[in-house]
Backbone as JSON, one array per atom type, in Angstrom:
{
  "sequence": "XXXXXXXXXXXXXXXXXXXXXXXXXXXXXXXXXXXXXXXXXXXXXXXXXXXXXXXXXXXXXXXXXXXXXXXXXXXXXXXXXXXXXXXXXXXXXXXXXXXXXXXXXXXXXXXXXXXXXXXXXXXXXXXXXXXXXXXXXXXXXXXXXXXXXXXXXXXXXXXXXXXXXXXXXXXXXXXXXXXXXXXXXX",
  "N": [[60.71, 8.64, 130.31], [59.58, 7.27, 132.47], [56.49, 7.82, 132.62], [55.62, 5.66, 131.04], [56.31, 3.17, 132.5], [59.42, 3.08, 131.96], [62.9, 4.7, 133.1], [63.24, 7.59, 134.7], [65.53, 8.91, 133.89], [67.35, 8.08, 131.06], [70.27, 7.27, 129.3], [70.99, 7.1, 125.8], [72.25, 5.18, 122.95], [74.97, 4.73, 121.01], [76.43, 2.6, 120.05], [76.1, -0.36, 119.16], [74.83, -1.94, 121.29], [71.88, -2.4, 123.78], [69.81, -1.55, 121.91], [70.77, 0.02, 120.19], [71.34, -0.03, 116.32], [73.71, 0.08, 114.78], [77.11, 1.3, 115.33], [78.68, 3.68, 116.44], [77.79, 5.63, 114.65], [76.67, 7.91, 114.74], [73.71, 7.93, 115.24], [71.95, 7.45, 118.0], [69.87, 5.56, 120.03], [67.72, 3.44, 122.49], [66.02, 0.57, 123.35], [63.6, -0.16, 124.93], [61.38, -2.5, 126.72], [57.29, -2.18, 126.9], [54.55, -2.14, 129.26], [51.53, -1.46, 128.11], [48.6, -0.14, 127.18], [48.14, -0.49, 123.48], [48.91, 1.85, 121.16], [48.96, 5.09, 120.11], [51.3, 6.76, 121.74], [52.38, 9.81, 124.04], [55.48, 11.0, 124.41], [56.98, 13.5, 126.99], [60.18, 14.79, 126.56], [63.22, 15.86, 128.09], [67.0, 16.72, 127.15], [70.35, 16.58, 127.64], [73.78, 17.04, 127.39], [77.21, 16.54, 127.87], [78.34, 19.49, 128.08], [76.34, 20.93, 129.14], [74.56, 21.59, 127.87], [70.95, 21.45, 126.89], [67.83, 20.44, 125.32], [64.33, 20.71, 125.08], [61.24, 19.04, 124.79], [58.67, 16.72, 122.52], [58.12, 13.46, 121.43], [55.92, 11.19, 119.47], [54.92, 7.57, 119.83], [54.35, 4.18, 118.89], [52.47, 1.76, 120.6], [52.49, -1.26, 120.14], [51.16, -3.85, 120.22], [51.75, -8.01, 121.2], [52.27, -9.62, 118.52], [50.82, -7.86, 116.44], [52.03, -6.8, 114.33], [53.95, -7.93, 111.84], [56.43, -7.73, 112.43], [56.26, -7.56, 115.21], [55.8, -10.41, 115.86], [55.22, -13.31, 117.48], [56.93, -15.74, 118.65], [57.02, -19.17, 117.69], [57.63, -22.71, 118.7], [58.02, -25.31, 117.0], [55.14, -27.81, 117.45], [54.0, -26.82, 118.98], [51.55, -25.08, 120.5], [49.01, -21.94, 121.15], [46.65, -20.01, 122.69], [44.82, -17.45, 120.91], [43.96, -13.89, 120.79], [42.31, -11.65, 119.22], [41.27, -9.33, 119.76], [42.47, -6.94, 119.94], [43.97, -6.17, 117.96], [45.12, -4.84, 114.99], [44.25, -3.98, 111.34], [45.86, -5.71, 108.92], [47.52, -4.33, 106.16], [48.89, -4.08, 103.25], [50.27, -6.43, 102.9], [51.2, -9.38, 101.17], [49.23, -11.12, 98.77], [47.98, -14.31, 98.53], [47.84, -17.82, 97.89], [45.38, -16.82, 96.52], [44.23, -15.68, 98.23], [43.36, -12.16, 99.78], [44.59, -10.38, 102.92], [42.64, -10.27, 105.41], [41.03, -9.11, 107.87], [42.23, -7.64, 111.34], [44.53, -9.43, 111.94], [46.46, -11.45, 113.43], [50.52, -11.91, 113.98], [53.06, -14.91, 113.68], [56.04, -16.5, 114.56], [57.97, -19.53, 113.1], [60.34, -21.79, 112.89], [61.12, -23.8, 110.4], [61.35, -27.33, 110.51], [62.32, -29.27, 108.39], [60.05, -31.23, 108.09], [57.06, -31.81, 107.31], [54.84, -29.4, 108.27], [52.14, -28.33, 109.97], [49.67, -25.58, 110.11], [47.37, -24.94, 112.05], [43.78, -23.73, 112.96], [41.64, -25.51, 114.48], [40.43, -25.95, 116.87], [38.83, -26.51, 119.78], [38.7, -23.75, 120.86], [38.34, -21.63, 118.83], [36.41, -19.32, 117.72], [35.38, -17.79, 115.74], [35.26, -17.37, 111.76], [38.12, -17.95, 110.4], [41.39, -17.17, 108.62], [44.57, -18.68, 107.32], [47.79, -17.92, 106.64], [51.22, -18.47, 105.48], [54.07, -17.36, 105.14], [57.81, -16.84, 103.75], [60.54, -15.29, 104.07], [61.28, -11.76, 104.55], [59.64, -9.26, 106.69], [59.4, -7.43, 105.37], [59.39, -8.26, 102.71], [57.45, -10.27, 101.74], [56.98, -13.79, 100.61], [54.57, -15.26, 99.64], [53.57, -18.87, 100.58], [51.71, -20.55, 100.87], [47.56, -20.3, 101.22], [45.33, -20.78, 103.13], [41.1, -20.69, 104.0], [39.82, -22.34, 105.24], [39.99, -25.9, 106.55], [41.19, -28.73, 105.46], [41.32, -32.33, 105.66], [38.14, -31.36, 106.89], [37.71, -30.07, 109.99], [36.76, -29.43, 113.36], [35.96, -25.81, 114.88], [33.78, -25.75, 112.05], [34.25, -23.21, 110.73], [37.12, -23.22, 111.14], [40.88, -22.85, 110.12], [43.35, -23.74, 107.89], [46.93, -24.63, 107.16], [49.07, -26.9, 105.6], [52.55, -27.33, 104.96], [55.54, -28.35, 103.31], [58.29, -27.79, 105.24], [61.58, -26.04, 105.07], [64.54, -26.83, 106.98], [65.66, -24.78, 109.7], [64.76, -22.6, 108.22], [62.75, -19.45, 108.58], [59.74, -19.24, 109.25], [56.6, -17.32, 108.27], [54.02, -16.75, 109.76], [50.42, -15.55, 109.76], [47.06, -15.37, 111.26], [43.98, -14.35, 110.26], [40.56, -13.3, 110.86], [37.91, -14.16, 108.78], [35.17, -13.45, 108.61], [33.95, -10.2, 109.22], [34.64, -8.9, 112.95], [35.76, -9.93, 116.31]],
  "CA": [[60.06, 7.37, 130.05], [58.9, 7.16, 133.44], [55.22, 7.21, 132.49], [55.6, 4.21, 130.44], [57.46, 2.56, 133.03], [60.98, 2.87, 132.42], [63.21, 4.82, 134.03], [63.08, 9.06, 134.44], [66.57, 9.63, 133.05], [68.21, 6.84, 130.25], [71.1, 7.18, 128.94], [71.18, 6.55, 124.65], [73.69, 4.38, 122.85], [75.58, 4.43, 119.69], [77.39, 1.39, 120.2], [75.24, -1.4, 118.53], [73.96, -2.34, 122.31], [70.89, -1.58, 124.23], [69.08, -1.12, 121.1], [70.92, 0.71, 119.42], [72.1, -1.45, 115.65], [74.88, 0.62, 114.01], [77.72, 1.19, 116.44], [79.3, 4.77, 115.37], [76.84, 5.99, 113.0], [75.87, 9.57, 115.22], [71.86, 7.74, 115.43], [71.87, 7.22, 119.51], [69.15, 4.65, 120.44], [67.97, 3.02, 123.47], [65.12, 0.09, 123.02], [62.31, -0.56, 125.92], [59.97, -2.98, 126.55], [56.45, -1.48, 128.03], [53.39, -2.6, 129.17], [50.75, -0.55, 127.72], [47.53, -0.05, 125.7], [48.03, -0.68, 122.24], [48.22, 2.97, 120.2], [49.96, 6.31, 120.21], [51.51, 7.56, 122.94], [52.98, 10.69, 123.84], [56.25, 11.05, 125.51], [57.84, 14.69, 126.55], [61.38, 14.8, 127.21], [64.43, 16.92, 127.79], [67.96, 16.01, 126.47], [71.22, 17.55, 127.55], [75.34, 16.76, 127.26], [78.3, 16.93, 128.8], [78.69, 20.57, 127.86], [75.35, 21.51, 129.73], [73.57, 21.88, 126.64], [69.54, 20.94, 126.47], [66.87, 21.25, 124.46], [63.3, 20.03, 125.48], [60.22, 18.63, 123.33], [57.8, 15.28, 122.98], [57.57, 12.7, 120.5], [54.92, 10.14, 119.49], [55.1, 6.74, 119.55], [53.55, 3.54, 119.32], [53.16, 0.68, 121.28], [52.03, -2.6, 119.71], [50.74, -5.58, 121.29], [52.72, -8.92, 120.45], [51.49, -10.15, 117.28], [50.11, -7.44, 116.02], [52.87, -6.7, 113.21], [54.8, -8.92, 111.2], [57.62, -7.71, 112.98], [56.04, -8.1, 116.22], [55.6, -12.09, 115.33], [54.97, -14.11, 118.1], [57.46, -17.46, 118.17], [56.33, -20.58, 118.9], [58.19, -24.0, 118.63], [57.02, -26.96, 116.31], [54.22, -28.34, 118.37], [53.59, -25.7, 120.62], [49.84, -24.63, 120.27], [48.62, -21.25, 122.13], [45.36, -19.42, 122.38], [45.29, -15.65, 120.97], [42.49, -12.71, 120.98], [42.59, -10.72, 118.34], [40.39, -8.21, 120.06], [42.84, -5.45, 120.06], [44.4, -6.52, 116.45], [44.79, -3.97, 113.86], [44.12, -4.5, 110.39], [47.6, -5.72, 108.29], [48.02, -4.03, 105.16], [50.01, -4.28, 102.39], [50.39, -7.65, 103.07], [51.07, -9.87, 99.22], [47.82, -12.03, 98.02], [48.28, -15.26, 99.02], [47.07, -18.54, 97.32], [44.11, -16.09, 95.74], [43.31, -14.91, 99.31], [43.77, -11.28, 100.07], [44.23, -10.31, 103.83], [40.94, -9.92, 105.59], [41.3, -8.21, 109.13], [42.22, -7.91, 112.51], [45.21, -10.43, 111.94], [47.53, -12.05, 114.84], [51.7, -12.7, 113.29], [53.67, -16.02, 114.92], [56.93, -16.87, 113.8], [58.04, -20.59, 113.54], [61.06, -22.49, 112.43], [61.44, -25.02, 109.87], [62.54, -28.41, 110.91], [62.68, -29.94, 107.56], [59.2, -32.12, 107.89], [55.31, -31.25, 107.06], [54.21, -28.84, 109.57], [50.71, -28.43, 109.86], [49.22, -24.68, 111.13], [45.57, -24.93, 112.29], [43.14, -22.8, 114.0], [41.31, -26.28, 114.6], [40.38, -25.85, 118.09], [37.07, -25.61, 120.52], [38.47, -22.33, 121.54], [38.29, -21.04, 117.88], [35.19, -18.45, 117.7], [34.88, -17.23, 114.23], [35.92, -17.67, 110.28], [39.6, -18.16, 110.1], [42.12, -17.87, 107.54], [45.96, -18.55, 107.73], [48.44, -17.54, 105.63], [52.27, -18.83, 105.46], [55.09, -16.68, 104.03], [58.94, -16.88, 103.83], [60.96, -13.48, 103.23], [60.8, -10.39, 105.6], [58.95, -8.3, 107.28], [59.18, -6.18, 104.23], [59.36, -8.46, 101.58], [56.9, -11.65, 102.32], [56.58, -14.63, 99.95], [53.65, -16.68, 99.48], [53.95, -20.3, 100.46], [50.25, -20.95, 101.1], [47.05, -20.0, 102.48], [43.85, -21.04, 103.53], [40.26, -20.3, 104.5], [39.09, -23.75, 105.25], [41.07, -27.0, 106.51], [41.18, -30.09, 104.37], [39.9, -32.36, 106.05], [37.59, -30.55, 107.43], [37.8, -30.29, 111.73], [35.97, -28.83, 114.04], [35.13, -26.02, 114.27], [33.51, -25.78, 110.18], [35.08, -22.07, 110.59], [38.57, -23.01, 111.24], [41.16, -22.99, 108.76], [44.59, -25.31, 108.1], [47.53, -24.54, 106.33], [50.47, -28.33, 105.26], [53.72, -26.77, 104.1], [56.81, -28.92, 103.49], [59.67, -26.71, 106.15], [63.18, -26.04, 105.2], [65.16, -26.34, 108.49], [66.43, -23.75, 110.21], [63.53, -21.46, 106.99], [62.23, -19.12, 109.3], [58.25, -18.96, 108.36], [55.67, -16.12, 109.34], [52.23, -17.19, 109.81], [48.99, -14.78, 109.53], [45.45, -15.76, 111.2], [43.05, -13.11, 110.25], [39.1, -13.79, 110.76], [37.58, -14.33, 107.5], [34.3, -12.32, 108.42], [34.01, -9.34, 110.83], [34.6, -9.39, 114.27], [37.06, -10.65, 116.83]],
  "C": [[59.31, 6.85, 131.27], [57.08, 6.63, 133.64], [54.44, 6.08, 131.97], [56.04, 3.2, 131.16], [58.63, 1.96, 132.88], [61.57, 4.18, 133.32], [63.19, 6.92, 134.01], [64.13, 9.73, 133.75], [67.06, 8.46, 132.47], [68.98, 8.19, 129.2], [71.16, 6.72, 126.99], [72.03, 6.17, 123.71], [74.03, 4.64, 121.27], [77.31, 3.32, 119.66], [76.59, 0.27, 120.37], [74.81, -2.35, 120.31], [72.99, -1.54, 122.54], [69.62, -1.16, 122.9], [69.14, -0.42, 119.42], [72.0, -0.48, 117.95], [73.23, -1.22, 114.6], [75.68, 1.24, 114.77], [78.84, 2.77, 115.3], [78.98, 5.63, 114.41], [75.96, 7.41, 113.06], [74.41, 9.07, 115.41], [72.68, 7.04, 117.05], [70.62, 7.01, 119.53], [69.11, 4.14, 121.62], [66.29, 2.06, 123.26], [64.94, -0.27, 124.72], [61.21, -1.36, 125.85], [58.87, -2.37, 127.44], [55.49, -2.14, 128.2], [52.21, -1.67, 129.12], [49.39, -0.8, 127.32], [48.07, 0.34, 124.76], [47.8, 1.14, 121.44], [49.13, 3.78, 120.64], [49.94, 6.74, 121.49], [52.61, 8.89, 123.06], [54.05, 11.16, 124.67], [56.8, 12.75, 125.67], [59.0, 14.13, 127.01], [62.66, 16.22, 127.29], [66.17, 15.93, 127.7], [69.03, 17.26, 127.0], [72.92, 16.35, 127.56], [76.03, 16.91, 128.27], [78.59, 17.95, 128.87], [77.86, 21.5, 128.65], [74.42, 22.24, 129.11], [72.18, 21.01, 126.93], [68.51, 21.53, 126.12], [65.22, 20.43, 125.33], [62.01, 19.58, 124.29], [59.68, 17.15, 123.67], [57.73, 14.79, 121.8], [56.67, 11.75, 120.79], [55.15, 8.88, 119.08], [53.99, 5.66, 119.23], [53.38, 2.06, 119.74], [52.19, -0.01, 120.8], [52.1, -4.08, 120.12], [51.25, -6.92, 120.08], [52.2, -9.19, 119.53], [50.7, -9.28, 116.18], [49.85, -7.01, 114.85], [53.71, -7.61, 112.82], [55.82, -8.5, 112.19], [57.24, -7.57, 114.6], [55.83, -9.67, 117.11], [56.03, -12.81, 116.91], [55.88, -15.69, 118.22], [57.19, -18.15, 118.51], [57.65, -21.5, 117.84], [57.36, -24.42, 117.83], [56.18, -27.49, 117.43], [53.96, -27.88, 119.37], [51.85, -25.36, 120.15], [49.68, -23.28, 121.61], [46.85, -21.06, 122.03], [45.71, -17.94, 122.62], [43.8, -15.23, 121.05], [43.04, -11.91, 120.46], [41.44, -9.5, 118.31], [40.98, -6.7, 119.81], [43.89, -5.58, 118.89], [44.14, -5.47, 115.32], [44.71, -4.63, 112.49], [45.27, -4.63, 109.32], [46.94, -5.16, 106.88], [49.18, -3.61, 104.67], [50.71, -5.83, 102.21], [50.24, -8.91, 101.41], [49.89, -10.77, 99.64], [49.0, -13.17, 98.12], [47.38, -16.62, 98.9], [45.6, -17.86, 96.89], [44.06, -15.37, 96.83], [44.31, -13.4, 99.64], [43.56, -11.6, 101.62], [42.79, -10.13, 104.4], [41.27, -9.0, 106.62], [41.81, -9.02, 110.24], [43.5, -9.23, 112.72], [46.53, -10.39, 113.37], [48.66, -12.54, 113.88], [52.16, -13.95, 114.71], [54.4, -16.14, 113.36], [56.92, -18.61, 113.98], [59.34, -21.04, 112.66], [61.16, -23.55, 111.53], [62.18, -26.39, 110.5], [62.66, -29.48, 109.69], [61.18, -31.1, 107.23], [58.22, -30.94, 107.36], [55.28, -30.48, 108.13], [52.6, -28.36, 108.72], [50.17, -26.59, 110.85], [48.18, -24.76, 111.33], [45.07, -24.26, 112.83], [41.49, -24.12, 114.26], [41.04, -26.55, 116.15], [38.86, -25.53, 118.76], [37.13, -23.78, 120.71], [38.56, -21.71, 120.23], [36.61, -20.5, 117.32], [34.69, -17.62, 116.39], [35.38, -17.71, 113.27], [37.0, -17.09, 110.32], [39.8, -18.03, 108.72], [43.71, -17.74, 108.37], [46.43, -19.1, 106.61], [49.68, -18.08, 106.48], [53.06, -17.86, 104.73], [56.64, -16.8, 104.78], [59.11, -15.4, 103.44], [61.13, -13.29, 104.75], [60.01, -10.1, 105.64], [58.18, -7.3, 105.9], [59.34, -6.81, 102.91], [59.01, -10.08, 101.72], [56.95, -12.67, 101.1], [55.45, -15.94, 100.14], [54.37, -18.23, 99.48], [52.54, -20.66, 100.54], [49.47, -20.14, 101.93], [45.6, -20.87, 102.2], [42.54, -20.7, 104.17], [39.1, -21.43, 105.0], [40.35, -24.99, 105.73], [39.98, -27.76, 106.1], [41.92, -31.09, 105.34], [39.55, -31.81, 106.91], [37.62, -30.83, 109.29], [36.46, -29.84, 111.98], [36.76, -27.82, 114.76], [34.75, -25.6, 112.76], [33.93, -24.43, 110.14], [36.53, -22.05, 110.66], [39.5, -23.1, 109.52], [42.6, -23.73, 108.91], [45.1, -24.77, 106.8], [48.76, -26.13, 106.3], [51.2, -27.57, 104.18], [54.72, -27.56, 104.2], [57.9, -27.34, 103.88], [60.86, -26.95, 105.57], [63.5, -25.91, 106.69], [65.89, -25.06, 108.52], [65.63, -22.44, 108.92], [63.09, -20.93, 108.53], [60.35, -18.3, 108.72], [57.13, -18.2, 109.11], [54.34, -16.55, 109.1], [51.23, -16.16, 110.66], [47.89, -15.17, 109.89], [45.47, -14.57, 111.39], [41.65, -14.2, 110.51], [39.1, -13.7, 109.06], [35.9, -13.37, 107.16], [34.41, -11.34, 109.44], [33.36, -9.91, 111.95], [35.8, -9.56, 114.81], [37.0, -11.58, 117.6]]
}
């Protein structure tokens, strides 16, 4: 892992730490964070035991920039506001239709918490550079539910490309929110 920057020899666990999430189960895991470019990478390695057994070989991985996958989701707080760039944003599919709107591209995930009021998501900002939409869903990763979306906020901001989703929150609902552009580009 060295070339990724971790470390030249790790150790892999089957004891629901470190990465690993079934403790006993013969799958030996070991999770890393890296700092990378975005895309397949190719690691070699060699593997041996206590017995002085090893085999050698390379798998492919891939490393995905925060937001890039639902399950990469970004968290923010109630009233936190950032600024993203969805320059190096792949395109989500499979993603369910959502108030009529299918995905479009290039979409950024952020998680957020319910606290039981209105929350408001916007892409209502000077620093917002193209046609927005944003989508809301409850569920998983792997099994999303429509709560709303939008390609436009009501009333309208600035600027006339942004877009605005108002969802009544369950507390402690944990809700995944989707800006994609709405035309190409990033």
């Amino acid at each position: 892992l060295g070339a990724i920057g971790g470390s030249t020899t790790q150790q892999l666990f089957d004891n629901a730490t470190n990465g690993d999430d079934i403790a006993g189960d013969n799958v030996f895991k070991y999770t890393l964070t890296v700092a990378g470019t975005p895309g397949v990478q190719a690691v070699p390695f060699t593997v041996s035991d206590a017995e002085s057994r090893s085999s050698t070989g390379s798998f492919n991985f891939t490393i995905v920039a925060p937001g890039d996958t639902c399950s990469a989701a970004v968290p923010l707080a109630v009233g936190a506001s950032l600024i993203s760039n969805n320059a190096t944003a792949t395109n989500d599919v499979g993603v369910p239709t959502c108030n009529g709107l299918v995905t479009f591209n290039l979409g950024l995930w952020y998680t957020v918490v319910g606290n039981g009021n209105v929350l408001n998501v916007t892409t209502c900002s000077a620093n917002t550079t193209l046609n927005t939409r944003v989508y809301v869903y409850t569920g998983t990763c792997a099994a999303l539910t429509c709560v709303d979306a939008r390609a436009a906020a009501s009333p309208a901001c600035s600027p006339a490309t942004a877009a605005a989703v108002n969802f009544c929150s369950t507390s402690g609902q944990t809700y995944y929110v989707l800006v994609t552009n709405d035309t190409t580009g990033s």
